[in-house]
Every structure is written in C-alpha cells, then in structure tokens.
N, C-alpha and C positions, 0 to 999 in steps of 0.2 A: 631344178626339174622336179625334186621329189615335193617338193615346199609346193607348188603347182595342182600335184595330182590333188593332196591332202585337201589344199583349201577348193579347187573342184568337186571333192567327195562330202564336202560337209555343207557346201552351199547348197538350196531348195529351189527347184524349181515352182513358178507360181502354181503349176498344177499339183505339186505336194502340199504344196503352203496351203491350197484353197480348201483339199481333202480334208485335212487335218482339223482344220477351223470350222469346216461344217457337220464334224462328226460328234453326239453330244458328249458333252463334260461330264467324269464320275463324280457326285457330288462327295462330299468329307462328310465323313459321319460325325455325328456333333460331337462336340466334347465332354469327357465326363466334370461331372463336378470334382475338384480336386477339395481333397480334406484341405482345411486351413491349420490344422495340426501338421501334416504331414511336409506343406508349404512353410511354415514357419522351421518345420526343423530341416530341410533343404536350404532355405536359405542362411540358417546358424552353420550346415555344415560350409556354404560355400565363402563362408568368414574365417573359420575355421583352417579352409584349407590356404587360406593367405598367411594367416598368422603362421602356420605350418613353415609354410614357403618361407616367410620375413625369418623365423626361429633358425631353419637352415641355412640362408643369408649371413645370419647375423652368428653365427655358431652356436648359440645358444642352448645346449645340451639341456639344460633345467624346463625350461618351458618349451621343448620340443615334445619332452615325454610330455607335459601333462596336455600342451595342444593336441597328440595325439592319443592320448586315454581320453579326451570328452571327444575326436572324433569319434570312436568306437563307441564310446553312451548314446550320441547322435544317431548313429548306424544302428543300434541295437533298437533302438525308439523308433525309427524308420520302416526295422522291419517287423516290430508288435503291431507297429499301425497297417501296418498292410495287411499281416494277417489278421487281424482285428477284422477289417473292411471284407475280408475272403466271405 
C-alpha cells in the first residue's frame, strides 16, 4: 500500500510535464579556461592516489611514505597555482 502512494506521488501529470518544458532553460555559464598546469598536476595527483591505494594493498610501508610526501608536493603546487591565478 505504501510502495503505491510513493510511486503515485512521484509520477507527473501531463499538465506538470507540459509546464515544466515550456518554461525557459537557465543557460550554464560558460566554462573557465582551466590552466593546463593545474590539469596536468590533477591528473599526477589522481595517479598518485592509486599508487597510494595499490602501496596500502600491497602493505608496502616504504613506498607508501614517499607516494604520500609527492602527494603533498602535488597539493602544494595546486594551491601556488591557484593563488598564483587569484
């Protein structure tokens, strides 16, 4: 009974459905240009965070620290470039 009300209450009648669609669209403000420095070290950090992962998998104590001391050089570089861009 209750499995009922729910999927009554979330169904549209045509006359919501037609409102909706005739009302206009807020457009997306464009995108900014993203630095290709800031994109290159995103995606080293998101390599980074696998190898992280695979080191903790693997128990790997040795190369955990140092996957995580260059994430923190990553992160540090991520946010000179941001404020750089301020």
């Amino acid at each position: 009974m209750a499995e009922e009300e729910n999927e009554s209450q979330t169904e549209q009648t045509p006359a919501e459905g037609a409102g909706a669609a005739s009302e206009p669209e807020a457009k997306a403000a464009p995108a900014e240009q993203v630095d290709p420095a800031k994109a290159a070290a995103r995606a080293e950090m998101r390599t980074l965070k696998a190898a992280r992962d695979a080191a903790i998998e693997a128990k790997d104590g040795v190369q955990l620290k140092r996957t995580r001391r260059k994430i923190r050089q990553v992160k540090r570089k991520l946010r000179a470039i941001g404020a750089a861009a301020s």
